[in-house]
Every structure is written in structure tokens, then in C-alpha cells.
N, C-alpha and C positions, 0 to 999 in steps of 0.2 A: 638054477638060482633066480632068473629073471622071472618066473613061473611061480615061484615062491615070494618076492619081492612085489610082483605085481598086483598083489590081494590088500595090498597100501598103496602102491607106489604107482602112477599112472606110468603104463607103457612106454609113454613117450621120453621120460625121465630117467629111464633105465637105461643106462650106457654098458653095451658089452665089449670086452675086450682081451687082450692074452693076458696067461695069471703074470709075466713077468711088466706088465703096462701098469696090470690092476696092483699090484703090489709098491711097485716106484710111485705111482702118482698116489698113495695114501701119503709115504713117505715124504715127497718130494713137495707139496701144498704144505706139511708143515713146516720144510726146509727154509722153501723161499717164504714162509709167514717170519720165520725167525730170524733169518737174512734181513728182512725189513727193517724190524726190532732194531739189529745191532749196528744194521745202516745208520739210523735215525739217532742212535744211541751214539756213534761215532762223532757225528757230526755235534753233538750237542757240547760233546769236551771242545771242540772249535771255535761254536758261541758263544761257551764261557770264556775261553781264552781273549775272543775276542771283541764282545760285547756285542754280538747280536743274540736274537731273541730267537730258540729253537722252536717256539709255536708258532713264529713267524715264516720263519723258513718253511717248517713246515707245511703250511697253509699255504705259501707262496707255490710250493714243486708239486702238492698235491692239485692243482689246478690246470696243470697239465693233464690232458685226459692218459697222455699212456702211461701218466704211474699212478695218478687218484689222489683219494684221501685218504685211504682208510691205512691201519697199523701203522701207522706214522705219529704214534702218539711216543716222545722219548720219555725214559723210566731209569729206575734202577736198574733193572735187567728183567729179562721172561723169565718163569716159573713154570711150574705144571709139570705133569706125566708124561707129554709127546715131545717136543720139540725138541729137549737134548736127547732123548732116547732115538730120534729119529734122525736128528742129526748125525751121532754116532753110526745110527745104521750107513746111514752115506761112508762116510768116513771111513767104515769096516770094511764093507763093499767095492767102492772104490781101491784100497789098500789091496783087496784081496785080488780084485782086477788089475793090478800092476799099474795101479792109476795114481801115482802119490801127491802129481800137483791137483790132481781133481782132490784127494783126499784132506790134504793142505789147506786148501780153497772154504770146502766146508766146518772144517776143523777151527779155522777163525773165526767164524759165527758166531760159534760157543768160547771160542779164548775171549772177541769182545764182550759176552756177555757177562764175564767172570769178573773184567774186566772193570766196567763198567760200578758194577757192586765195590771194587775193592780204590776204586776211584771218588767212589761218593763218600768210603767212611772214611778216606785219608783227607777230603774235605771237611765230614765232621769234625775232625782232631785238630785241622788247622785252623777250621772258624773258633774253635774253644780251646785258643792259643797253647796249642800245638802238646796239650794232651789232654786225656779224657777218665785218667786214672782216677778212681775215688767219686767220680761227677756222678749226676745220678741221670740215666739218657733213657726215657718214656717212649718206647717204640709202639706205631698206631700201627695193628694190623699183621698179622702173620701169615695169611693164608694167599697164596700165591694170586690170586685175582680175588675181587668184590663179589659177592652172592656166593659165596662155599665157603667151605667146611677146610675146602685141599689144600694142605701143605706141601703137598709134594715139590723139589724142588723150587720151593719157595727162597725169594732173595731175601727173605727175614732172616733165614739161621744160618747165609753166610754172613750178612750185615751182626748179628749177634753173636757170630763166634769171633769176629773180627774183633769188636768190642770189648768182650770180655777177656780177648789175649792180650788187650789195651788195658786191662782193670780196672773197666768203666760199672758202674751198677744201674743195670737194664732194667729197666721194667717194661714189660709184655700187655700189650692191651687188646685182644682182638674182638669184635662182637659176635663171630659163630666158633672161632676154632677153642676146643676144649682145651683144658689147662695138661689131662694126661696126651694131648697128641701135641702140643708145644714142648714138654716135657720127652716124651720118644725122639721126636726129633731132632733135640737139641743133644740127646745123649747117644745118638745112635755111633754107631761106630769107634766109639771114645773108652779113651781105658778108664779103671776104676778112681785114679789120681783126676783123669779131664771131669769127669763126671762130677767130682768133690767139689772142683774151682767153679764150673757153671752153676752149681747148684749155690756158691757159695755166692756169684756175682747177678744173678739171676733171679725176677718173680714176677711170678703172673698177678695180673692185674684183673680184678673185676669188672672195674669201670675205668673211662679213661683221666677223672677225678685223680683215683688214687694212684695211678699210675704217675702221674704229672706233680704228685705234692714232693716238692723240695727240688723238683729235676731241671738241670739245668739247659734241657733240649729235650725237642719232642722231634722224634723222626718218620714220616709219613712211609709205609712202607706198600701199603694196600689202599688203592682207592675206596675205598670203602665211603657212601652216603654220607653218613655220618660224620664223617671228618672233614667234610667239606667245608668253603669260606668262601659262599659268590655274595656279588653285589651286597659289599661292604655291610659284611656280617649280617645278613640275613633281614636286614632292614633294623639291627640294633643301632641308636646311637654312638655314632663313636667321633662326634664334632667336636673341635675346640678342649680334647686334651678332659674332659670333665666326664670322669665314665662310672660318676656315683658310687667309688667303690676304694678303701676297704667299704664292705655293704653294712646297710645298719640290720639290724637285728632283724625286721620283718623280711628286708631284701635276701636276706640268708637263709631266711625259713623258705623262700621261695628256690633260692636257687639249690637246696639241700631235695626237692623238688625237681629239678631239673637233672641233676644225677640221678633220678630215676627213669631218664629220657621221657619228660613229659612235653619236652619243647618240638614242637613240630614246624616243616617247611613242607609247602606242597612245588613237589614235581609237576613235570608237562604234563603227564597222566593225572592229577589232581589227586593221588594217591599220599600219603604222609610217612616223611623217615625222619628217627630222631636221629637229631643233631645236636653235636657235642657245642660247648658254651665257650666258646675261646676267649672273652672277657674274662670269665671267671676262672679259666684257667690260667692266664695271665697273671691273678691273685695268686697263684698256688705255689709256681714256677719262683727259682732262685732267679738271679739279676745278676748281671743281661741273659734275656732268655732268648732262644733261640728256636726256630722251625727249621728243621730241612725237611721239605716237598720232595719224595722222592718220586712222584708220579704227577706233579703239577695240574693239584686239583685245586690250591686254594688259591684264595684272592691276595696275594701277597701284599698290595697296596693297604690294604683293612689291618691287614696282622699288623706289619710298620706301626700302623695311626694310634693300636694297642701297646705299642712299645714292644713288640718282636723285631727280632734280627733273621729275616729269612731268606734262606737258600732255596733255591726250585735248579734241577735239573734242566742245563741247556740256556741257563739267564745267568748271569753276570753281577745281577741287580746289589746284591749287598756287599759280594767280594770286591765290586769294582771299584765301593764307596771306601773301602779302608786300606 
């Protein structure tokens, strides 16, 4: 294998070892990456509770060199193909080594993680006095990380079943995942009767426009470019309460324009991603509208100064106010 490997892989880079080493440390790098996750994530229901700031902290421990910075970003929960699948292998394996507090041990990674998910939407129900039946909730992003397609294990379709057993009416917006692989996933393992209610509380959305018109919360589920809000909306106006809007006729034609993502921001790379028009989404949305941040991408300060009510994982900020 090193012989085969080495016609890319410079020699040096090539670590050999026994298959049962090679085998746990595939496993065991995504264990402790998700370990991280739920660490970070734990701590974030703390912050809320108690009004510190989870980027803060964060930033504060990752300065320490022996733990860093990196996956110290709190969320809704992980998603993807490895991390519970590999968790579980722990967990199996352990279990089958007569290891149960080691099994235990791993086994909470993935409970916080569920966790975590079923923690944020009993937030949303509480911020939208304490129910969400009938509302209409614009979820941004289905696919488990930003740049794919993957659903797999995505915190969307526990956040959307949770929802809709709340008889909330979702709307689905993502910019790469298809409308049939939102659709598989949300019906997968569901009898003929679940399948009728989701289909009946549930729709995919084209843009994140029409996702947003009449709804009374937008829920941030996927980092995704696009849905971002730094340095107070992108260099939009938004001083002194006057944000020229309902828009007169020509302003409309332009921003009818802008739903076809024509509004661009340049990145560090000086490359261009469109970005969603939170002003004008602002017009669309029922009153009081609401953001939950489930990965604490936007500028929360800007949203406020638009007249949103927003939630960011691990801040305190609007619950602390009411």
C-alpha cells in the first residue's frame, strides 16, 4: 500500500502501522472532532443561561495552545456521513469489549448532539410565544455543511420534523440541495399517514424571497455565503430608522433584480457570492419577525437596527432583553 500511495504521496507523509491502529485512528479523529462539536455546543446552553457570549469564550480557550481554535465554532449540531457513523462504531466496539463506561462516554457526544437540535427548536416555540402552529418558519439551508449538495445527517430534517409535529408551515430554502433529495429525506423512514402531514406542512422554496413572504421566522440552519450579515449589512444603509422602504416602483424593479442574485460581496479571495437582501426581506416577513442564527453567521446588531428579533446560538442577546 505505501508503494501504491507513494506515486502521489511523498514517502515521507506516509505513516505505517497495524491494521487495528490504522483502523481506530480513521475512527477515532472523527470521534474527538465531534467530541469538540458537543463540547462547545454544551457550553453554549451555559452562555445562554447565563449571558456570556459563546464566541467569546470560545476565542478566550482557543488561545491556549493545547486546545486551539479550530472546531470550536458552536452550532446546531454536526451533520454529515462520518461522525455519528463513527461515533457509533466506538460505542459498538467498546460495548462489545465489555467497556460500557467507555461506551457511555462516546455515546454522549451524539446524545449532546440531538440534543442540542431539540434545544434550539424548543427555543424557536418559546421566542414565538410558546407556539409555532399555523406560523409560517423559512428555514435557510438544508444541507449539512456550506459548499455541498449533502444531506446526509443534516440538522435540517431533525429541526423540520420537529416543526412540523409542532404544525408549524416550513418553508425550505437551500442554494445547491435539490428539491427530490429534501423531499427523500424528509419522508424517509415515515409511514404513508407521516408522509401526507409533511407534505401537507412543508415546501421547497426556490429563492430565499419566496420562502420568507408571510413567515414569521427565518431559521439559519447552513452556513451557507449567502445568508450572511457582516459589517452592518454589507455596507447597506440602515442609520436612523429610514430604510426607504415599502420601495417605490423603480426601487422594486431593482430589487425584483436582486432575487435573481445579482447583488454581490467580495470575499478575502476577491471572488463574488450572492447575498441574500435582508432589508427586503424584512418587507416580506409577518411582524415581529424573527431570525434564529443557528450557526452564528450574521451580524445580529444590523438585523435588530432592521427591526428583527434575533437568536444566535450560545448569546443570550434577545432572550435576555424580554
Amino acid at each position: 500500500m505505501a508503494d501504491l500511495y507513494a506515486h502521489w504521496v511523498p514517502r515521507e507523509r506516509i505513516i505505517t502501522m497495524n491494521l487495528w491502529s490504522s483502523e481506530l485512528a480513521k475512527i477515532a479523529a472523527n470521534a474527538l472532532l465531534a467530541q469538540r462539536i458537543s463540547s462547545i455546543n454544551a457550553l453554549s446552553a451555559i452562555c445562554e443561561a447565563t449571558g456570556a457570549e459563546i464566541d467569546e469564550v470560545a476565542y478566550a480557550v482557543g488561545l491556549d495552545r493545547r486546545i486551539g481554535p479550530h472546531m470550536l465554532k458552536s452550532s446546531v449540531g454536526f451533520g454529515g456521513s462520518c461522525y455519528k457513523k463513527d461515533l457509533y462504531n466506538l460505542v459498538y466496539l467498546s460495548e462489545s469489549l465489555n467497556l460500557p463506561e467507555v461506551a457511555a462516554y462516546w455515546k454522549s457526544v451524539v446524545d449532546i448532539n440531538e440534543w442540542q437540535k431539540e434545544r434550539f427548536v424548543r427555543r424557536v416555540i418559546s421566542c414565538l410565544y410558546n407556539t409555532v402552529m399555523g406560523k409560517r418558519i423559512a428555514i435557510f439551508g438544508f444541507a449539512y455543511k456550506k459548499n455541498t449538495g449533502d444531506t446526509r445527517e443534516s440538522a435540517a430534517i431533525a429541526i423540520v420534523d420537529k416543526l412540523v409535529r409542532e404544525r408549524a408551515e416550513v418553508a425550505i430554502h437551500d442554494p445547491r440541495v435539490r428539491e427530490e433529495q429534501i423531499w427523500m429525506e424528509l419522508e424517509e423512514g415515515k409511514s404513508e399517514v407521516e408522509i401526507k402531514e409533511v407534505r401537507a406542512c412543508v415546501s421547497v422554496c426556490g429563492s430565499p424571497y419566496e420562502a420568507c413572504r408571510g413567515a414569521h421566522a427565518v431559521v439559519i440552519v447552513t452556513e451557507w455565503d449567502e445568508f450572511r450579515v457582516v459589517d452592518g449589512l454589507d455596507g447597506q444603509d440602515i442609520d436612523g430608522g429610514n430604510h426607504d422602504w415599502p420601495p417605490t416602483q423603480s426601487q422594486a424593479q431593482v430589487d425584483t433584480e436582486e432575487t435573481k442574485a445579482t447583488r454581490k460581496t467580495k470575499d478575502t479571495n476577491q471572488s463574488s457570492t450572492p447575498t441574500v437582501n435582508w432589508r427586503h426581506i424584512a418587507t416580506l416577513m409577518s411582524r415581529p419577525s424573527f431570525v434564529f442564527d443557528g450557526r452564528n453567521i450574521i451580524d445580529a446588531a444590523a438585523l435588530e437596527r432592521l427591526g428583527f428579533r434575533v437568536e444566535c446560538i450560545g448569546n443570550a442577546r434577545s432572550g435576555g432583553r424580554r
